[in-house]
DRENRO-527813 format. One line per 10 residues: their letters; for each residue x, y, z of C-alpha. Coordinates in nm, 4 decimals, padded with zeros to 6 digits. Example, Ala and Ser with C-alpha at 12.3 -4.5 7.8 and 13.67 -1.06 7.14 Angstrom:
2
as) 01.2300:-00.4500:00.7800; 01.3670:-00.1060:00.7140
This chain:
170
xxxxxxxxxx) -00.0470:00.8801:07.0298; 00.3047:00.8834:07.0068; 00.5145:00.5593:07.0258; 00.7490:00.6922:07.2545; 00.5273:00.9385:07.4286; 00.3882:00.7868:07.7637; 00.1208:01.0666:07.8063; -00.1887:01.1184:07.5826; -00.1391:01.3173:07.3096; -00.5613:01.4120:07.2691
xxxxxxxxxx) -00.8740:01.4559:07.5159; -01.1977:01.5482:07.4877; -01.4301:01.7439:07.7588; -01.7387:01.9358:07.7398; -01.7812:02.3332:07.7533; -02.0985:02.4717:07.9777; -02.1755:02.8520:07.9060; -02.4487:02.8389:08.1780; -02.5367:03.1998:08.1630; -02.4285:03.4521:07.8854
xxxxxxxxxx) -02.6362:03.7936:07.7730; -02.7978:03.7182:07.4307; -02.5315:04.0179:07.2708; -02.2155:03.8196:07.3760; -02.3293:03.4880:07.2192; -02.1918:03.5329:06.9281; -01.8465:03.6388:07.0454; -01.8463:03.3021:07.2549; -01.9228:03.1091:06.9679; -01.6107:03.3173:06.7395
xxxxxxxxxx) -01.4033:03.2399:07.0375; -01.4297:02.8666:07.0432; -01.4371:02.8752:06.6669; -01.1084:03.0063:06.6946; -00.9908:02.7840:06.9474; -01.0680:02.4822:06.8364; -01.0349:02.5320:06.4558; -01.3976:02.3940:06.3523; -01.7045:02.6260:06.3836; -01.9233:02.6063:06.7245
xxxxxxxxxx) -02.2535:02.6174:06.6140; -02.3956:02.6461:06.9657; -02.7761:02.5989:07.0317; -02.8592:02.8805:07.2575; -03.1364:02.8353:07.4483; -03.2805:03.0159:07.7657; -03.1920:03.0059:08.1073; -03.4818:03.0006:08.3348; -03.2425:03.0407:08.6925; -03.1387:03.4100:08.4887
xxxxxxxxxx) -03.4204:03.6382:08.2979; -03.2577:03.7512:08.0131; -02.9813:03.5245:07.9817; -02.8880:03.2012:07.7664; -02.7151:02.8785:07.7909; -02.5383:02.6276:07.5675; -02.3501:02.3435:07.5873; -02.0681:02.1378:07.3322; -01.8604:01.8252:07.3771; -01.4929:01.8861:07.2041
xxxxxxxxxx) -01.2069:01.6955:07.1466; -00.8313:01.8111:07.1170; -00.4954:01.8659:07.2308; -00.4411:01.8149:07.5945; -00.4867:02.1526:07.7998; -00.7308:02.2575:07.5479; -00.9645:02.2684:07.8578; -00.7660:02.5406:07.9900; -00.6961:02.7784:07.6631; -01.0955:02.7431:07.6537
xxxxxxxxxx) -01.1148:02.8462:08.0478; -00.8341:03.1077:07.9745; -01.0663:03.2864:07.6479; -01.3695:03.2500:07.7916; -01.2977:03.4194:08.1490; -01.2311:03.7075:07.9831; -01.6074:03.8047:07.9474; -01.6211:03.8833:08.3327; -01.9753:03.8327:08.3219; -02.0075:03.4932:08.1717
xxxxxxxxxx) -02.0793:03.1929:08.4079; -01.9346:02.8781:08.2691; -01.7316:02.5478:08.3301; -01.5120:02.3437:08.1101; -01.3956:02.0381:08.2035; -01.1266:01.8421:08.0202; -01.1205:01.4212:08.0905; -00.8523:01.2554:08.2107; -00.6403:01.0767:08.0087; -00.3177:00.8197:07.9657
xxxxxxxxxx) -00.1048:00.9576:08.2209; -00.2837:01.2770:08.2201; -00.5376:01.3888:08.5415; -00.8971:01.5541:08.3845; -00.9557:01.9362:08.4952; -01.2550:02.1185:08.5523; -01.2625:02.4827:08.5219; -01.5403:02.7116:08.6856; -01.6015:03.0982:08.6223; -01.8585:03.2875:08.8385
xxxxxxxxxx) -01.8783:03.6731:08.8276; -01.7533:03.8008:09.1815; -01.5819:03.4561:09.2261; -01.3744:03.4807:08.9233; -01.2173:03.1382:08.7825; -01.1415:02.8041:08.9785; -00.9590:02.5603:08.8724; -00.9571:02.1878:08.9757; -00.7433:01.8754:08.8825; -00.9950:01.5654:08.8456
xxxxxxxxxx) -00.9669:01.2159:08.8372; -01.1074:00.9735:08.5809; -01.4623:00.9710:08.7531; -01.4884:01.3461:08.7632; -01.3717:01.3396:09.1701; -01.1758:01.6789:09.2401; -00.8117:01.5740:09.3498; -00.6407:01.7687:09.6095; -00.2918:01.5972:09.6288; -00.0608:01.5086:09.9110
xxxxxxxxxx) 00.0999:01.8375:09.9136; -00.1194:02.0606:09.8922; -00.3024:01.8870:10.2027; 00.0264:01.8585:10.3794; 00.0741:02.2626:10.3166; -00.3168:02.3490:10.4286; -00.2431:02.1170:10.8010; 00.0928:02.2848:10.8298; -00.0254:02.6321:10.7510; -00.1871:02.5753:11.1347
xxxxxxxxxx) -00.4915:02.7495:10.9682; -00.8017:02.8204:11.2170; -01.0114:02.7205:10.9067; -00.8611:02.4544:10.7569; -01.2475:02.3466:10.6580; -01.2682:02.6723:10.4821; -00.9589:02.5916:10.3037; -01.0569:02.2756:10.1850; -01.4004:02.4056:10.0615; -01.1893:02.6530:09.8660
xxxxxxxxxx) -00.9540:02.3855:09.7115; -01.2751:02.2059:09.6143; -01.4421:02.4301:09.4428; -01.7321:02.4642:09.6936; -01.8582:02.8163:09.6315; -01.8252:02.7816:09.2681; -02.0310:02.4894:09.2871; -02.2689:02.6430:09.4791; -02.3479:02.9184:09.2246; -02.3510:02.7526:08.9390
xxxxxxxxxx) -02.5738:02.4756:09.0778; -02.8784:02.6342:08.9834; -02.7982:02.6622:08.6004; -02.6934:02.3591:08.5872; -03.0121:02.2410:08.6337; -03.1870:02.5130:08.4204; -03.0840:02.2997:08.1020; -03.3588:02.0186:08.0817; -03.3671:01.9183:07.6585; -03.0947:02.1884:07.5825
xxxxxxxxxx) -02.9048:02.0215:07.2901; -02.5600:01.9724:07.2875; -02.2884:02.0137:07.0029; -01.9659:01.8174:06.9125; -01.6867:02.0179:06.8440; -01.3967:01.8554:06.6841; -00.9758:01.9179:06.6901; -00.6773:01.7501:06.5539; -00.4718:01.6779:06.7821; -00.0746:01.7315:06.7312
């Protein structure tokens, strides 16, 4: 870290590709080669909650916001189901990132125990908004729906190994 620099200057987090067709595997695996400049040797294995359909997992470490250029490549493949969370650091809240097909990406600031954050206006903007489902809104800001899709491949994973990926930060 920086001397002068008050904020951290590297993170680490953890990808989840819970679901991904055997043929795009590879192109995940370029991707986050790419993105983290080290090679992502993912071990695929199957996903029982999706015939057909594999999983893998990999810790990284970088830059800060490397959670969400990994979010931002992987949502491209429309079809993937995934989440990549990046942990909070000096002076810097963690994220957690969610993709489900028909739900597209969610995005979710976290705090240093993994608790989504909504902050003070953002809750002061739902209340004024005078919504008739200001539950509904919440859910939303929380990631609800995402969570409930994805819940059953997170589970699918039992003995699934997991990779370390590794960036310089700077």
């Amino acid at each position: 870290m920086r001397a002068l620099n008050q904020f951290a200057d590297a993170t680490s987090g953890v990808v989840y590709i819970h679901a991904s067709p055997a043929a795009l595997c590879p192109h995940v695996e370029w991707a986050l080669s790419d993105a983290l400049n080290c090679r992502a040797n993912l071990k695929w294995s199957a996903q029982p909650a999706s015939v057909g359909q594999l999983r893998a997992a990999s810790d990284w470490v970088g830059p800060v916001g490397t959670g969400a250029a990994l979010a931002g490549i992987l949502r491209t493949w429309q079809m993937l189901r995934f989440e990549v969370t990046e942990d909070a650091s000096e002076g810097v809240d963690g994220e957690r990132f969610a993709h489900v097909p028909g739900l597209g990406l969610w995005r979710g600031s976290t705090s240093a125990n993994g608790d989504v954050i909504l902050g003070e206006m953002r809750l002061k903007s739902m209340i004024e908004g005078n919504s008739e489902n200001l539950a509904g809104e919440i859910e939303h800001a929380l990631g609800s729906a995402w969570d409930h899709a994805l819940e059953p491949y997170r589970t699918g994973g039992a003995g699934a190994e997991v990779t370390w990926l590794s960036r310089t930060a700077g």
